[in-house]
N, C-alpha and C positions, 0 to 999 in steps of 0.2 A: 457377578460383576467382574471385568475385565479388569487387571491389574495394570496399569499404566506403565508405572516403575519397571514391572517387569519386561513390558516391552520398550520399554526404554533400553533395559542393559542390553537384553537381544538384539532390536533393529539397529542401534546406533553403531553397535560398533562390528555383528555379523552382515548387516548389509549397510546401512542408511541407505540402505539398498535401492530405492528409486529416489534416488537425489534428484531425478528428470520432475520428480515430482513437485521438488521445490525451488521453486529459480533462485530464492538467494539463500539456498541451502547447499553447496560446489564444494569439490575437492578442490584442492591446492592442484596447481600443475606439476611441480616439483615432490609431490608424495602424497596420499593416499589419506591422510590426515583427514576429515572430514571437518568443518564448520559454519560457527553462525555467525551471522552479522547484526550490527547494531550501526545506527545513524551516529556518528560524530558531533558534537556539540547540538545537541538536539532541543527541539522548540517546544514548549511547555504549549498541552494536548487544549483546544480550546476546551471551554465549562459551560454547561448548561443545566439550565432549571424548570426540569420536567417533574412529572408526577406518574409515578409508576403503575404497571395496570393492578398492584396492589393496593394503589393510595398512600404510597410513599414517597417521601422526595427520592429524585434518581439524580445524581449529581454525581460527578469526579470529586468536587472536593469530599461529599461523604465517604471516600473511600482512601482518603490522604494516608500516605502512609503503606500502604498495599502497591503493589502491584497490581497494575487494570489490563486485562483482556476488552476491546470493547467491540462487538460483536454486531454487522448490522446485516440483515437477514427476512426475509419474506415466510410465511407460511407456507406461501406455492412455491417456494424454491426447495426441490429435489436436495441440491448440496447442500443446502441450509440446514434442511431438516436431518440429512444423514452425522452431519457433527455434530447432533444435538446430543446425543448418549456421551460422546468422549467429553465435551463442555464440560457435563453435568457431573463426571465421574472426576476433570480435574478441578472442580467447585468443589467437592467432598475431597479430592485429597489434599488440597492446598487452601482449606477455607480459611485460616488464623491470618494468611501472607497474601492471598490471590482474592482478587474481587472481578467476575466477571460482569460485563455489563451489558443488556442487550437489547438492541433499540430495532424495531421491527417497522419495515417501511411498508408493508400493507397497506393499501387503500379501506379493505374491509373494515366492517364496525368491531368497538374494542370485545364487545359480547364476545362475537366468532374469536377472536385471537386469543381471549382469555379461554373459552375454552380448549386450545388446540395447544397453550403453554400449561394447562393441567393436566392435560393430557398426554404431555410428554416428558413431565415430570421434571419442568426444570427448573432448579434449585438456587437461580441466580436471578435479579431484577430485570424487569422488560417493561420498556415503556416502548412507545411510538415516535419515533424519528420525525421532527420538522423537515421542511425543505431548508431552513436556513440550517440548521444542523449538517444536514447534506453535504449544503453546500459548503460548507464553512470544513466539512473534513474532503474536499475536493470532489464532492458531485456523485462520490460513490456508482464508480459504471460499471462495477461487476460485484455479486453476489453470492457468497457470501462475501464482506471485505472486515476484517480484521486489523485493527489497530492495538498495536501491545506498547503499553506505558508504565515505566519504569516508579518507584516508589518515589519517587518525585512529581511522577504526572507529566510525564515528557516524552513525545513518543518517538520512540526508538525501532519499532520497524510497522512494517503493513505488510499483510496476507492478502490476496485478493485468488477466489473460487477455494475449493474442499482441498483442505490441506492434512496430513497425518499426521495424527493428535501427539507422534513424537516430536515434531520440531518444535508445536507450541511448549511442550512440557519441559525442554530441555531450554527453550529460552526463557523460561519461568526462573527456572531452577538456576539458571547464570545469575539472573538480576537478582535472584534473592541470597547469590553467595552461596547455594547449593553445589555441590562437586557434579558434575556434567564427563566424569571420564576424561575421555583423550579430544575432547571436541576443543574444537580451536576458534576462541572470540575473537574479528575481527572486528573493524571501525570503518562505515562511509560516509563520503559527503553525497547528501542529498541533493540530487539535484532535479527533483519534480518527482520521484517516484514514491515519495511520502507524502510530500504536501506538497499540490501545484504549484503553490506561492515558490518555489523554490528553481522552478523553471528556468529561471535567468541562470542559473548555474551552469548550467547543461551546457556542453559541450561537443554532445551528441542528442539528436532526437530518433525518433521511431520513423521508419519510410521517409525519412529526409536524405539523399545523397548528397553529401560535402566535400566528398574525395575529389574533387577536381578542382576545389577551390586555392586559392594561395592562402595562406595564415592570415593575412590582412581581410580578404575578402569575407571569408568567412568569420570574422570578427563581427564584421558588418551584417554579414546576414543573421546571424546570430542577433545582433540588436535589432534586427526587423522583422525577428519573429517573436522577440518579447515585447515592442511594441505596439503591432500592427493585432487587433481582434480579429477572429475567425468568425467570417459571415452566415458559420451553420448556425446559429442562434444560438451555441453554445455561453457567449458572453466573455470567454475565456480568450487570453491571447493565440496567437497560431502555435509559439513554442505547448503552452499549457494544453490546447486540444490536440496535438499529438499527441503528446503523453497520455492526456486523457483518454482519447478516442483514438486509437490508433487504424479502425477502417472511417473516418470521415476522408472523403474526395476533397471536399474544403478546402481545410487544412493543406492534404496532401499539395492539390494542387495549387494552391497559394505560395505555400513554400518552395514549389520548384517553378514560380514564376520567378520568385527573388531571387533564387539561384541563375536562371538563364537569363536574367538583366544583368546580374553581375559577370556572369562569362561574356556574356555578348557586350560589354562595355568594354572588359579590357583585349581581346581579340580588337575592337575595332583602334585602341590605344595603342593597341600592336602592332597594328595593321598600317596607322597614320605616317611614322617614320619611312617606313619604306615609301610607301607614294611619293614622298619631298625626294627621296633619293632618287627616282625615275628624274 
């Protein structure tokens, strides 16, 4: 079995070497420091009361106290399955502090999954993901997506596709007051990249251009893409489906109609003066 730890002391501090790997895993600009990030006054992780494909209640609060990894993942998904040896090795090293949780959105019957999580020997609860589950932790559009919750139950970052079992171990190891080397905690405000609900924050979106806007304008547009819903059937606002979905046309182009009414209004505000002056 693969030592965790010890690729811990090695990757982190001779490479963290494909940081490209982790978006919110960046060196400082100003030096070579490597760190992590955690959400800023962060929003207690929603609860749910499922039944595990052991016959167990699977709930957050059974795990009050710990630290939760909570893990959502398909059988057919390739990435999904390749993190399933490091899960299960940092479930054995950190089982007394670490509770990982894993809710598996399979359409398949629970027969077939049950056998395919014995089969891969893994050492942590798996129940099956509702749609309201889903949606309630923002729609989950990529696979595997990873939420890590701090021994309060509050979640403090998201993974989303196959990440290197060192960053999950080393933000383990912050939250529980374990020594992490020279890595450096930072703090953000979320602004829809944890939980959509948080969209309104934003100040930037994905494939939205703003740069031509004046500060007022873009204030404005900003409030018409958290109020206005995106008509791909997502349900979500325009701000929230970009985040979301960041190739929806929709969105895209919904948002740059509100942009070219607010340019083309004041051009024409612009334009009104001078005419009087003819």
């Amino acid at each position: 079995m693969r030592r965790l730890f010890h690729h811990w002391l090695v990757l982190s501090f001779v490479t963290f070497a494909q940081l490209c790997l982790f978006p919110r895993l960046s060196v400082a600009q100003d030096s070579d420091q490597p760190k992590i990030r955690f959400v800023r006054n962060p929003d207690p992780a929603p609860d749910f009361q499922l039944t595990g494909l052991d016959g167990k209640p699977f709930t957050l609060a059974g795990a009050k106290g710990k630290v939760i990894l909570l893990n959502f993942w398909a059988t057919w998904c390739g990435p999904c399955r390749a993190e399933i040896p490091d899960l299960v090795e940092l479930q054995n090293k950190y089982k007394d502090r670490l509770q990982i949780l894993s809710l598996v959105v399979d359409d398949d019957d629970q027969d077939a999954i049950k056998k395919f999580v014995a089969g891969s020997s893994i050492n942590y609860p798996v129940a099956v993901a509702t749609d309201d589950i889903r949606i309630q932790y923002g729609g989950i559009a990529a696979l595997p997506t990873s939420f890590v919750l701090d021994s309060e139950g509050r979640v403090v970052q998201k993974h989303e596709g196959l990440r290197n079992p060192v960053l999950y171990e080393t933000e383990i190891r912050s939250l529980l007051g374990l020594p992490i080397g020279q890595i450096r905690v930072e703090t953000f405000e979320d602004t829809g990249e944890v939980f959509l609900k948080h969209a309104d924050r934003a100040s930037e979106l994905p494939g939205v251009d703003l740069s031509k806007l004046t500060p007022e304008q873009k204030t404005v547009a900003l409030h018409k893409f958290n109020a206005e819903t995106c008509t791909c059937g997502c349900t979500y606002t325009l701000a929230q489906c970009r985040i979301y979905d960041r190739g929806c046309k929709v969105s895209q182009a919904a948002t740059a109609k509100i942009i070219a009414a607010l340019t083309a209004a004041s051009s024409g505000a612009a334009a009104a003066p001078s005419k009087k002056q003819k």
